[in-house]
C-alpha positions in Angstrom: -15.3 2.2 -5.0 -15.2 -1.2 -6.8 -12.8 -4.4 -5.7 -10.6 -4.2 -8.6 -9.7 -0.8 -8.1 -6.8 0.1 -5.8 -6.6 2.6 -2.8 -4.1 4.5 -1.8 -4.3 5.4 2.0 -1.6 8.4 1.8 -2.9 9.7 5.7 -5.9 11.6 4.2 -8.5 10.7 5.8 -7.1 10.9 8.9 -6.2 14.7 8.9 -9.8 15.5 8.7 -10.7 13.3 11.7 -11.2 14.6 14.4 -10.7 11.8 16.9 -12.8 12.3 20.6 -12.5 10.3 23.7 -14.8 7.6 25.3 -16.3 8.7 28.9 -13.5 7.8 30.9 -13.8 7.0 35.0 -10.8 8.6 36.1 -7.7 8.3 34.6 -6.6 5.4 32.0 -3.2 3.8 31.1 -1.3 4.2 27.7 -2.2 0.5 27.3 -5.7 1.5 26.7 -5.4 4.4 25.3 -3.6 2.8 22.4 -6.4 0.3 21.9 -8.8 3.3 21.8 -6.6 5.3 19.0 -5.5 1.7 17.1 -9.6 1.2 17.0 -10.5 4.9 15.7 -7.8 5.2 13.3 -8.8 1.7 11.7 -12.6 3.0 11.9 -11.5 5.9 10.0 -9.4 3.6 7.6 -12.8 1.6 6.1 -12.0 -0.7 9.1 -8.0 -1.4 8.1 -6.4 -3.8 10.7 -3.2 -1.5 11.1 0.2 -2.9 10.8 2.7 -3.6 13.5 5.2 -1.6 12.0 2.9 1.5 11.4 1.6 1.6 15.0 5.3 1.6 16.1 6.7 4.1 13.8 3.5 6.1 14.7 4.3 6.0 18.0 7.8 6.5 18.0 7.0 10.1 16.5 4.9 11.0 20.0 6.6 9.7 23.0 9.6 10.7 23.9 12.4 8.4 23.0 12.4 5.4 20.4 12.9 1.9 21.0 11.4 -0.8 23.2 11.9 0.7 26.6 9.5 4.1 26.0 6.8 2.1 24.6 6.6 -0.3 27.7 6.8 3.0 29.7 4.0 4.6 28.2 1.9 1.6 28.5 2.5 1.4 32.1 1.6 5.5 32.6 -1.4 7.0 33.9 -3.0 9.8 31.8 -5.6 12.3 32.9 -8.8 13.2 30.4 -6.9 16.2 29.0 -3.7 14.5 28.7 -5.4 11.2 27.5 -7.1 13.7 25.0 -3.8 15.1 23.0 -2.1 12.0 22.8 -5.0 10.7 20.7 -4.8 13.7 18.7 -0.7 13.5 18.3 -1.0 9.6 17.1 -3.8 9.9 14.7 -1.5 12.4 13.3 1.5 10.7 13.7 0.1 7.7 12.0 -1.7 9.8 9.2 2.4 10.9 8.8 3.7 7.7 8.5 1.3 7.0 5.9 2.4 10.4 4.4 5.6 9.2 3.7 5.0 5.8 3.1 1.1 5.0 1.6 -0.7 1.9 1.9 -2.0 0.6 -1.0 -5.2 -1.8 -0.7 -8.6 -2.7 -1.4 -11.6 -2.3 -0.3 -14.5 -5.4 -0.7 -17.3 -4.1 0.0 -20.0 -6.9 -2.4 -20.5 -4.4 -5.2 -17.7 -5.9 -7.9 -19.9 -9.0 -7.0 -23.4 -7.6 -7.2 -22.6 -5.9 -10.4 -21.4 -9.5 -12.1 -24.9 -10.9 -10.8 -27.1 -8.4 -11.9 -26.0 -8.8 -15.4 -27.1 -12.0 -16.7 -24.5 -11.6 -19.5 -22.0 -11.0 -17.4 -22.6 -13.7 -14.9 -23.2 -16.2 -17.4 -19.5 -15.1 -18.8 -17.7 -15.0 -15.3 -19.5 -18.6 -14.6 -18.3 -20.4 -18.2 -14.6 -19.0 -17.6 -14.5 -20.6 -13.7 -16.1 -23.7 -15.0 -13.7 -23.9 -17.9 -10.7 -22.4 -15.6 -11.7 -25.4 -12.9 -11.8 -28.1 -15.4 -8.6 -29.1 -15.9 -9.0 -32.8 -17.5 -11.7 -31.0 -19.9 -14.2 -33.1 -19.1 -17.2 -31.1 -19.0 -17.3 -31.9 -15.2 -15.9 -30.6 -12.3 -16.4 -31.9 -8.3 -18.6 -30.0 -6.3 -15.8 -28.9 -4.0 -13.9 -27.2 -6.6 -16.2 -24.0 -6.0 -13.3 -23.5 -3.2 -10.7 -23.1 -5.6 -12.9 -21.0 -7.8 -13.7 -18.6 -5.3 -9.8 -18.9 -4.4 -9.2 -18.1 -8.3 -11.3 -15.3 -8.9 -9.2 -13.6 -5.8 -9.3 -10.1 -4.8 -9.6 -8.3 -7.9 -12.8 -9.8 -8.4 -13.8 -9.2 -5.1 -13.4 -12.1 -3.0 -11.2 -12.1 -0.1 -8.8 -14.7 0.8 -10.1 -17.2 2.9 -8.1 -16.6 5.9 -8.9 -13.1 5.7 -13.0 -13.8 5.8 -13.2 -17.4 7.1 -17.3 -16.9 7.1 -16.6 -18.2 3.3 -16.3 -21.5 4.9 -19.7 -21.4 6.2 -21.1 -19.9 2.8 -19.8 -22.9 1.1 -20.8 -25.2 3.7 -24.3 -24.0 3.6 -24.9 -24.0 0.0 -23.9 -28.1 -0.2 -20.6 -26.6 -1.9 -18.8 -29.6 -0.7 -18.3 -33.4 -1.6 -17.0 -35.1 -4.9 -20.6 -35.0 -6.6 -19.9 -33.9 -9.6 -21.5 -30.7 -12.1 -21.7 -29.7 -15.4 -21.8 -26.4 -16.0 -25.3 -25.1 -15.8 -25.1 -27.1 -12.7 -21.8 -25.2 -11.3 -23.5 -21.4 -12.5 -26.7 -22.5 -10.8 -24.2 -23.0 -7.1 -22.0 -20.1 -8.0 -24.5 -17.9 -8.0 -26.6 -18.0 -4.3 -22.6 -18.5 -3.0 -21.4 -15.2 -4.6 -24.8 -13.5 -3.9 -24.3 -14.3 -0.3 -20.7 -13.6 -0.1 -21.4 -10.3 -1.5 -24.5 -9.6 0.9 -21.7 -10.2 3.9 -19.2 -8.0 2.2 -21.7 -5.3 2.0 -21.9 -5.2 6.0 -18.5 -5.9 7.1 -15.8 -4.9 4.5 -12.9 -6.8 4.4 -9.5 -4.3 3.6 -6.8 -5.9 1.9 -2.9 -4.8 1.9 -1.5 -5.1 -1.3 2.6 -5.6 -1.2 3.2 -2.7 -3.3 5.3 0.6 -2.9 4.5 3.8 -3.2 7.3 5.9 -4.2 6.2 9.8 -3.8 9.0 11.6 -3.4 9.4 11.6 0.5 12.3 10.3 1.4 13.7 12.5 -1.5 12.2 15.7 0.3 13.9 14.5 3.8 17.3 13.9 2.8 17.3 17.1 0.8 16.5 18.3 4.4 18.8 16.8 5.7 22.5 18.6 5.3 24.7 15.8 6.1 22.7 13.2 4.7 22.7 15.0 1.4 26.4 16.2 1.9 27.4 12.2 2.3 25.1 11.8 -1.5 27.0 13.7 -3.1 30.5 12.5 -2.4 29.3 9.1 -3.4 28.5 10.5 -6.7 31.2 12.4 -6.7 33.6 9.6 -5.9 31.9 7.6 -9.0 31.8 10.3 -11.6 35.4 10.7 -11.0 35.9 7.1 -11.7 34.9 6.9 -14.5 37.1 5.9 -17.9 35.3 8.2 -20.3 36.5 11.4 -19.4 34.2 13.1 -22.2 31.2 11.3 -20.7 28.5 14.3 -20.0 27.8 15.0 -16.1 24.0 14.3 -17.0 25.3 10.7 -18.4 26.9 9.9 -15.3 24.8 11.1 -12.4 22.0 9.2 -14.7 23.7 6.4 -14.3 24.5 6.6 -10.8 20.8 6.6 -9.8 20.0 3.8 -11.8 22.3 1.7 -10.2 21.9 3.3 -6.5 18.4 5.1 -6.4 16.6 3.1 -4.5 18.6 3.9 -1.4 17.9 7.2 -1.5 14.0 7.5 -2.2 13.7 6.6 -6.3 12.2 3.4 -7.6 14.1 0.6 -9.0 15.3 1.6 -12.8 14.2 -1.4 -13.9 10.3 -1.4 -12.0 8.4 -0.4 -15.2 8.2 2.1 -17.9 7.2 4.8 -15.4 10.4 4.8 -14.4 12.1 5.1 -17.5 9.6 8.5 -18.4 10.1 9.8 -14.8 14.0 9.5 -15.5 13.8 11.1 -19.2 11.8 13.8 -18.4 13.9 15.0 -15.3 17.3 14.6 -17.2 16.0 15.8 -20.2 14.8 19.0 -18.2 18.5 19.3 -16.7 20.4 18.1 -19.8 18.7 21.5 -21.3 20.2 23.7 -18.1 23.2 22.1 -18.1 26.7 24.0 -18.2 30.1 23.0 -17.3 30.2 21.7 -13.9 34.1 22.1 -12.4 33.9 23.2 -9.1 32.6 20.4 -6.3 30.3 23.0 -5.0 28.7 23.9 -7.8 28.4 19.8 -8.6 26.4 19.9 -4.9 24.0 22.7 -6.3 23.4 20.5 -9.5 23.0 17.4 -8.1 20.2 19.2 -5.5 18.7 20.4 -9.0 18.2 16.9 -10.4 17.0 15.3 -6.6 14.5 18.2 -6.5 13.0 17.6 -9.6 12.7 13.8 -9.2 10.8 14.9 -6.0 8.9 17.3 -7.7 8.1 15.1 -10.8 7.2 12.0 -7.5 4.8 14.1 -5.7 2.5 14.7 -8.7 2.8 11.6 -10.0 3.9 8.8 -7.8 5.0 5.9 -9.0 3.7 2.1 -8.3 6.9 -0.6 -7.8 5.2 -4.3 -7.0 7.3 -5.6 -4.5 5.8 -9.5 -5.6 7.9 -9.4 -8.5 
């Protein structure tokens, strides 16, 4: 897959791992055994640094009891092979769970975005002139030698390059290559550097990948499919709505209108993206009240509002899970 694609990591690959234990002396602590299923599960995950939060949700689905206390208990226990065994098994599940409900999206530099610009003289030549003229603020025709930082910096991720604190061997890259100093370059003379830089960075790339977490969420219908689940939860939905619908001064105002406009206010707590995240949103919210505009009848009674607003919560979750929707949390 190239750099400036995205990944989503929804728990996939995980659920057909099948995770096995290291020769173990004896017995070994949960301590350890957490460091063995943290390093598998990244293995599996094109070598993904896991976050805090995922390891602790991960485990807060396998032992028994949440919070702080359990998880300094577990570290502190003893488990035999075959008990050692299952809860590897139970976390790599867990975790490929958490990631069910709430995907990672990120990508994966691996050198090829890189290789492909450098095998094609066209395209190098094209990617060179635009970082020379990017770099070039003064538009002088020259730029200092240690502005091939800041174009590496600019070209960024989707052009596969990682941030320097995420692969600090670009320091050394740069270093090597004389990348460094005030001397200053036309630009034959800055595509001539660029190019054993990038080819090197690339090379590196190719042998340890560098994963990067973008801050985006994916909204797939999950938390829509567990409080639909969940009685009370969904019970405590509807008399919100219920509460609003009623207040409202247009008394002629269509049931449809109003629960439309309900979610685009409150959505978000309850599983659906922000109304106003991108034009996604406005399809995903025509096309479901468009669907129940069409089934709609006179809705008096409260519990036949509860069986219609169920109607219009499953079909956002339905419409989610097939196509889920992108929200950037950046902007």
């Amino acid at each position: 897959m190239s750099e400036s694609g995205l990944t989503v990591l929804d728990g996939t690959h995980l659920r057909s791992f099948n995770p096995s234990l290291p020769e173990l002396n004896g017995s070994v602590s949960g301590a350890q055994l957490l460091e063995i299923a943290d390093s598998k599960a990244s293995t599996s995950l094109f070598g993904l640094s896991l976050p805090q939060n995922l390891k602790a949700s991960a485990l807060s689905r396998v032992i028994a009891g949440p919070g702080d206390h359990a998880d300094v208990t577990f570290r502190q226990t003893e488990l035999d092979k075959d008990k050692a065994s299952k809860f590897l098994s139970d976390y790599i599940s867990a975790i490929a769970d958490e990631l069910k409900d709430d995907p990672l999206v990120v990508s994966i530099l691996d050198g090829n975005t890189l290789k492909m610009f450098l095998e094609d003289e066209d395209d190098y030549a094209m990617l060179a002139e635009n970082l020379f003229t990017d770099m070039d603020i003064e538009d002088k025709g020259k730029i200092c030698k240690n502005e091939l930082r800041n174009a590496l910096v600019h070209m960024g991720v989707e052009m596969g390059i990682p941030p320097f604190s995420e692969f600090p061997l670009l320091n050394d890259i740069l270093k090597k290559h004389g990348a460094e100093g005030e001397e200053e370059l036309g630009q034959a003379q800055f595509a001539e550097l660029l190019q054993p830089i990038l080819q090197e960075t690339a090379d590196a790339l190719s042998e340890n990948h560098v994963v990067i977490i973008h801050n985006v969420k994916v909204v797939n219908g999950s938390k829509l499919r567990k409080l639909l689940a969940d009685e009370k939860q969904f019970d405590n939905v509807v008399e919100r709505v219920l509460q609003e619908t009623k207040s409202g001064k247009d008394g002629l105002q269509k049931t449809t209108e109003l629960i439309r406009s309900f979610f685009e206010k409150h959505g978000k707590d309850f599983g659906l993206p922000p109304s106003e995240s991108n034009d996604a949103v406005i399809l995903l919210y025509d096309a479901v009240f468009s669907e129940v505009e069409n089934e709609e009848s006179v809705v008096k009674a409260d519990n036949e509002f509860r069986e219609y607003m169920k109607d219009v919560l499953k079909k956002f979750a339905e419409q989610l899970e097939d196509n889920p929707i992108y929200c950037d949390l950046d902007d």
